[in-house]
C-alpha positions in Angstrom: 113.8 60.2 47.3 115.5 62.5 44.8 118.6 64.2 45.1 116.5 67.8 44.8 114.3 66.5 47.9 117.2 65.9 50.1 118.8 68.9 49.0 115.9 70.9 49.9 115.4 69.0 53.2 118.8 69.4 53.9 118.7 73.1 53.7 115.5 73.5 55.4 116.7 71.5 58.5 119.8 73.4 58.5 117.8 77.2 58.3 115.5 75.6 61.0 118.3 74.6 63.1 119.8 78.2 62.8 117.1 80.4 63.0 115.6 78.5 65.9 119.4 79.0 67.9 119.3 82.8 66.6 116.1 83.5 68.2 117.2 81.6 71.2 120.2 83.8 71.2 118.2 87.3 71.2 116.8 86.3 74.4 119.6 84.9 76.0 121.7 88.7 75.2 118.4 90.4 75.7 117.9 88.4 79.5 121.7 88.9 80.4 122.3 85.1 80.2 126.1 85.0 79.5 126.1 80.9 79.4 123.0 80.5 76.8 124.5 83.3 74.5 128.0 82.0 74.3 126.6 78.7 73.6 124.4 79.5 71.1 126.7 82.0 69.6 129.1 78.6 69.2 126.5 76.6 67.6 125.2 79.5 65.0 129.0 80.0 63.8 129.2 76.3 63.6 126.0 76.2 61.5 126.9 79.4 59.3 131.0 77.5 58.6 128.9 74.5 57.1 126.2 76.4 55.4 128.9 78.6 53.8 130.9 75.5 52.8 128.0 73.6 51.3 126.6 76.0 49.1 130.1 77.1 47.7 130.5 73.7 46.4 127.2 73.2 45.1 125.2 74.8 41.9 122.8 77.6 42.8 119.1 76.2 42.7 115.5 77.2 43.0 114.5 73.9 45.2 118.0 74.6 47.4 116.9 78.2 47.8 113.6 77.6 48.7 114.2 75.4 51.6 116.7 78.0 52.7 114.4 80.4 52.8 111.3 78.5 54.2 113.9 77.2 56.8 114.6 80.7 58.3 110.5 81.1 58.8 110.1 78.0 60.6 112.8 78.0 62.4 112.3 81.9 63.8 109.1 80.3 64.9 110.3 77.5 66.2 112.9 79.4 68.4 110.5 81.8 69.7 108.8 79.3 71.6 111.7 77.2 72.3 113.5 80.5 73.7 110.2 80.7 76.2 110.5 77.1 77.4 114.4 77.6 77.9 114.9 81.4 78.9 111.4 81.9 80.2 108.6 84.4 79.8 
């Protein structure tokens, strides 16, 4: 697999990963659930120190951008239904 592919993959996984925990925490401030949105608040910041790290030592590029970006839609997705399974209706 080529550097550009795990690049991409990387970045994906990591906007997946986020988006999914941001949608998660919407619900848990929206709901009043103190526990779930001071846990995901933990994990986003944790996410977004990494993310922030990575691409300042990295060279700004179409294939890293676009699994940024296509990370964030399938991970607000993702989150909306895990945010139903965990928080409820």
């Amino acid at each position: 697999m080529g550097i550009k592919v795990k690049e991409f993959l990387l970045m994906f996984a990591i906007q997946v990963a986020s988006y999914s925990i941001i949608c998660i925490n919407y619900r848990a401030v929206a709901q009043a659930h103190y526990t779930w949105s001071a846990l995901s608040d933990f994990v986003f910041a944790s996410l977004s120190y990494f993310v922030i790290k990575r691409i300042a030592h990295s060279d700004n590029t179409f294939h890293q951008w676009l699994g940024y970006a296509l990370g964030g839609v399938a991970g607000s997705i993702l989150g909306i239904y895990l945010s139903t399974v965990i928080l409820g209706h």
